[in-house]
C-alpha positions in Angstrom: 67.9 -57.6 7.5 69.1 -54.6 9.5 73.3 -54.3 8.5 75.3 -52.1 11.2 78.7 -50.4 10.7 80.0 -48.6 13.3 82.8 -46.0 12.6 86.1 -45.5 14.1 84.5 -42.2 16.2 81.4 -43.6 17.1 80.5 -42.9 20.6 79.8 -44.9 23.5 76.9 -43.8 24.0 74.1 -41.9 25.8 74.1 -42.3 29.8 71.3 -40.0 31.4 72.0 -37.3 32.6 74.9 -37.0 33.3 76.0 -37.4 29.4 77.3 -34.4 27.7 74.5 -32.5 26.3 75.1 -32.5 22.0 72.9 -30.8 19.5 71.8 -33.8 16.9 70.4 -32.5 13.2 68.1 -35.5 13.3 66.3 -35.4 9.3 64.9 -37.1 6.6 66.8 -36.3 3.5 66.0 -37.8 -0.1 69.4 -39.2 -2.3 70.1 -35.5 -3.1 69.4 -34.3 0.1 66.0 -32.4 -0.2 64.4 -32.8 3.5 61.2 -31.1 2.2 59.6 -30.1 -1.4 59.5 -26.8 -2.6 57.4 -24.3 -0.5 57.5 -26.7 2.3 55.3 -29.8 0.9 55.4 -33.0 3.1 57.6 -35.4 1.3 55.8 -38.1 3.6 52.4 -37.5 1.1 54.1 -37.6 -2.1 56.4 -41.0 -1.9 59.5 -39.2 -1.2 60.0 -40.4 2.2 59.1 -44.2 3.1 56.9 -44.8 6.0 56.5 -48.3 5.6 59.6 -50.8 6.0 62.1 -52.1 8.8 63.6 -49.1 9.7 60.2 -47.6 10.8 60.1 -50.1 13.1 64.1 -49.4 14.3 62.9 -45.8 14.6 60.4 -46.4 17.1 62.1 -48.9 19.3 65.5 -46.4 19.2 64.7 -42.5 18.4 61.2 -43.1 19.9 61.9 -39.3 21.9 61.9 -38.0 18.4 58.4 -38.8 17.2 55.6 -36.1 17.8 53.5 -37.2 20.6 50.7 -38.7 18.0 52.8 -41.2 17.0 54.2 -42.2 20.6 50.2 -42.1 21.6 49.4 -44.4 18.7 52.1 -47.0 19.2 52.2 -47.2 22.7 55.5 -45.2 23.9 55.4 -44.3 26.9 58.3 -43.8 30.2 61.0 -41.9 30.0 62.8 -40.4 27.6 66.7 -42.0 27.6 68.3 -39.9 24.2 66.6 -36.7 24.4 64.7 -34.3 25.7 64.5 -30.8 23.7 63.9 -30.0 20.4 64.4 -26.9 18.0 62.2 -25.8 15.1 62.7 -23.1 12.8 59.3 -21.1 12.1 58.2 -23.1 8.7 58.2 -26.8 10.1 56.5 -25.4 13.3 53.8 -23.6 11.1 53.6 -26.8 8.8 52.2 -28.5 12.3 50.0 -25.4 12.8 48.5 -25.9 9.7 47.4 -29.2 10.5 45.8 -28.2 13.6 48.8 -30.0 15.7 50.4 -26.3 17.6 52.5 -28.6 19.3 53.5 -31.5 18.2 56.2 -32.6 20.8 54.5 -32.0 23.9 56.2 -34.8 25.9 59.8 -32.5 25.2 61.1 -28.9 25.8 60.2 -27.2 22.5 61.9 -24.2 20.9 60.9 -22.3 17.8 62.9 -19.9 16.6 61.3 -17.0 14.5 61.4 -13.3 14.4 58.2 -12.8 12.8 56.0 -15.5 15.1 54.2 -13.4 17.7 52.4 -16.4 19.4 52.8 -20.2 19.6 51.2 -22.8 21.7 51.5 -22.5 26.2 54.2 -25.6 25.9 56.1 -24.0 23.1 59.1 -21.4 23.6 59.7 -18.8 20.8 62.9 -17.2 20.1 63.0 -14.1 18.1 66.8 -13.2 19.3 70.3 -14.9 18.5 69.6 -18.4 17.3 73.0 -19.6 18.4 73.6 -17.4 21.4 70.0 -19.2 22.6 71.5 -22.7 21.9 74.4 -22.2 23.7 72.6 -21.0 26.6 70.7 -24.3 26.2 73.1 -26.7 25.7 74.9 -25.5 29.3 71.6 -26.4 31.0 71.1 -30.2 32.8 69.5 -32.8 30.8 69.4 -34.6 27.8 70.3 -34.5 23.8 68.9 -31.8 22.1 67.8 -32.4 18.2 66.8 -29.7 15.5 63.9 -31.4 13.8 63.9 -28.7 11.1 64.0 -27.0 8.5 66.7 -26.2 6.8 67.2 -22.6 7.1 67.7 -22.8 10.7 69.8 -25.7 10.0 72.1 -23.2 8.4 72.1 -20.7 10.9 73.0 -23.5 14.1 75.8 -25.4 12.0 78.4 -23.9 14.1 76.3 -25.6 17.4 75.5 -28.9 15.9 77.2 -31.4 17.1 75.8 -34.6 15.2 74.1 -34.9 12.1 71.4 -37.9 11.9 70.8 -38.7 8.3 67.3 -40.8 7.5 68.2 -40.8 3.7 65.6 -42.2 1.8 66.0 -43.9 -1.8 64.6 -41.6 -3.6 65.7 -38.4 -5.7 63.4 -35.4 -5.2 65.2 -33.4 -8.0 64.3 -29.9 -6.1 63.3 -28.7 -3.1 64.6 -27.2 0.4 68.2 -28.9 0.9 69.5 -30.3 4.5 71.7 -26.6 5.2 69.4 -24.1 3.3 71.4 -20.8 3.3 74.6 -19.0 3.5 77.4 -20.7 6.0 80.8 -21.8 5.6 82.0 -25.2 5.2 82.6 -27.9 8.3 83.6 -31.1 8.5 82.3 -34.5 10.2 83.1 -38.0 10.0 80.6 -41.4 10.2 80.2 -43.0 12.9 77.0 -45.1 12.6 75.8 -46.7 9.5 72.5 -48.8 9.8 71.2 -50.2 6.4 67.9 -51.2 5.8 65.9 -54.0 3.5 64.0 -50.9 2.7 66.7 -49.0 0.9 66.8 -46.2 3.9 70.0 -45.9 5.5 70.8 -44.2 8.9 73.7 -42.2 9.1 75.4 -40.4 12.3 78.0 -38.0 11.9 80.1 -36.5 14.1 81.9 -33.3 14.0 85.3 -33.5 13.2 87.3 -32.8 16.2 
């Protein structure tokens, strides 16, 4: 059973383009909020993070713009995107990919990786080396869709000024240690829920807004 609360802020909704373009910090946390383990593991290959259950199946019919292009390949996703359409990476999660032998794993969007050591990338991928939030503002003025930082958490840290929404997929596990959601120095903000989804699998969805 799939349980929906909405919040008193929640918005209305995403209209094409003509909709306000918003930043989204769409992650996978664990109960104590660890989006990855310590030096970068997948939590995905260690239990942390479900893959099986209802809300996989939520996540593909909903946030399907989200999913690296392997997974909208394998399960048929196809058309046009309707939340977003560029996404943001900070140099670790992109290499993680890299690794892999995947140097782009979200062809079907604009993709940004932002890195001041990373002298190449893949032909579809854009890397920043200069101001991180200068860039997204930049960005954010353009036409089009949502934009969602996929990762990690250092970057995270460095856009919170910029981020407009934070997506929470927190999973019902506790990870203990590992690389938190905001991974560095910043100061404090505030948001408020707007969206809850609960899940029979224990994962919850979360959307918050900024405050204001």
């Amino acid at each position: 059973m799939v349980a929906v609360v909405r919040g008193a802020g929640c918005s209305r909704g995403y209209s094409g383009r003509r909709y306000m373009r918003k930043l989204t910090y769409f992650v996978a946390t664990t109960l104590d909020g660890f989006i990855a383990e310590s030096g970068g593991a997948d939590p995905t290959q260690s239990g942390h993070f479900l893959m099986e259950g209802d809300h996989m199946g939520h996540l593909f019919q909903h946030y399907g713009d989200t999913l690296p292009f392997m997974a909208r390949e394998a399960l048929g996703i196809a058309g046009e995107l309707t939340r977003f359409d560029t996404v943001l990476e900070g140099r670790k999660s992109y290499e993680s990919g890299v690794v892999q032998g995947i140097p782009d794993a979200y062809t079907h969007l604009k993709h940004y990786v932002f890195s001041s050591t990373l002298t190449e990338a893949a032909p579809t991928v854009e890397l920043v080396a200069g101001d991180a939030l200068a860039k997204v503002k930049e960005i954010k003025q353009q036409e089009g869709l949502g934009i969602f930082l996929v990762g990690g958490g250092g970057l995270a840290a460095t856009l919170l000024p910029e981020i407009d929404e934070i997506f929470v997929k927190q999973h019902p596990t506790v990870m203990g240690q590992g690389i938190p959601m905001f991974n560095g120095g910043f100061s404090p903000d505030r948001f408020e829920l707007a969206d809850l989804t609960r899940f029979d699998s224990g994962v919850l969805f979360l959307k918050y807004q900024r405050r204001g």
